[in-house]
C-alpha positions as CSV (number, residue, x, y, z in Angstrom):
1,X,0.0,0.0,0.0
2,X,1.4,3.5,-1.1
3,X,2.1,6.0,1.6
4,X,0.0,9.2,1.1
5,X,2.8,11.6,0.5
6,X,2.9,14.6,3.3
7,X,1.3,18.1,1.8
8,X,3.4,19.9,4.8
9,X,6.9,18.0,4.1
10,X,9.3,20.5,3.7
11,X,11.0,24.0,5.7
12,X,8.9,26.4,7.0
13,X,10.5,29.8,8.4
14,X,10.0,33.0,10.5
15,X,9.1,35.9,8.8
16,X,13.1,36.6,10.1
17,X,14.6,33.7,9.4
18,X,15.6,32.7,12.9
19,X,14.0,30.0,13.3
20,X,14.2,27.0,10.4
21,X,11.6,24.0,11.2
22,X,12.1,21.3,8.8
23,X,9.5,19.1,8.4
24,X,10.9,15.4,7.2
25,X,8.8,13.1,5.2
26,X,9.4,10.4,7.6
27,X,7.5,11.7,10.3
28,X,10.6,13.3,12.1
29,X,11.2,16.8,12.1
30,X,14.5,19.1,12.5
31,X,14.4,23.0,14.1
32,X,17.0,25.4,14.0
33,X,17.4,28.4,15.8
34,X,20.2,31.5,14.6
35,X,23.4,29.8,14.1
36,X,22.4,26.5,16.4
37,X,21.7,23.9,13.9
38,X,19.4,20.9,15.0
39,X,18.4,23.4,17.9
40,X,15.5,20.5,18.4
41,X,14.8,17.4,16.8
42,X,12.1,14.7,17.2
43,X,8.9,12.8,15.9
44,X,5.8,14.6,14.4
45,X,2.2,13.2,13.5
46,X,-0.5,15.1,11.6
47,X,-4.1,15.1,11.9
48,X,-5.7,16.8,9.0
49,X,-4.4,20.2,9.4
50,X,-3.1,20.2,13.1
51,X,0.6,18.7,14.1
52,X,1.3,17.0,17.4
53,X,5.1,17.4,18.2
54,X,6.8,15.3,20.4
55,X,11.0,16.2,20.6
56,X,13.6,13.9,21.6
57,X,13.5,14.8,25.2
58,X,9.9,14.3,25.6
59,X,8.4,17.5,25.6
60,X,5.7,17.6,23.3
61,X,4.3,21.0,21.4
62,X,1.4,21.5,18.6
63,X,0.4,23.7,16.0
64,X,-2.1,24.3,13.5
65,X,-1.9,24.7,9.3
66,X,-4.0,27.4,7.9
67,X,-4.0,29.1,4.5
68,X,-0.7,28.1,3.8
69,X,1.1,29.1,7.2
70,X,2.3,27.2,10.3
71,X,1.4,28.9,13.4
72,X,3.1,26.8,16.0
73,X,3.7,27.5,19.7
74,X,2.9,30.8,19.7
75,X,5.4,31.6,16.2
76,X,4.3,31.7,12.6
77,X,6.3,30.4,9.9
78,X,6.0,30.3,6.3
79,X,6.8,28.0,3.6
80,X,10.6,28.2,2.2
81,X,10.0,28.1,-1.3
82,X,13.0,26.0,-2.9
């Protein structure tokens, strides 16, 4: 059985570029913060258009997709177009 392929896979942004959230198509996901690569790294799950973090350490965080932005944990990040 195919895997449905993830609409939100990719990096998403703040509007300055501190933050850089990348989400992985495995289900994993990759944040950095200024010059601190991999800042925090852990496991994601979507349910429709809401995302359920959970990072290595166990703290957990979620956000919401709407019209095209992330708004997650009180930040709002936008698509990096490649």
């Amino acid at each position: 059985m195919k895997e449905t392929a993830n609409p939100y896979a990719g990096m998403w942004v703040t509007a300055d570029g501190y933050i850089r959230h990348e989400l992985l198509p495995n289900g994993r996901y990759d944040e950095a913060r200024g010059s601190r690569q991999s800042a925090y790294q852990g496991s994601y799950t979507l349910t429709g258009d809401h995302i359920d973090y959970k990072d290595d350490t166990g703290f957990t965080a979620d956000g919401d997709f709407r019209d095209g932005i992330l708004y997650h944990a009180g930040m709002v990040l936008y698509r990096e177009e490649k």
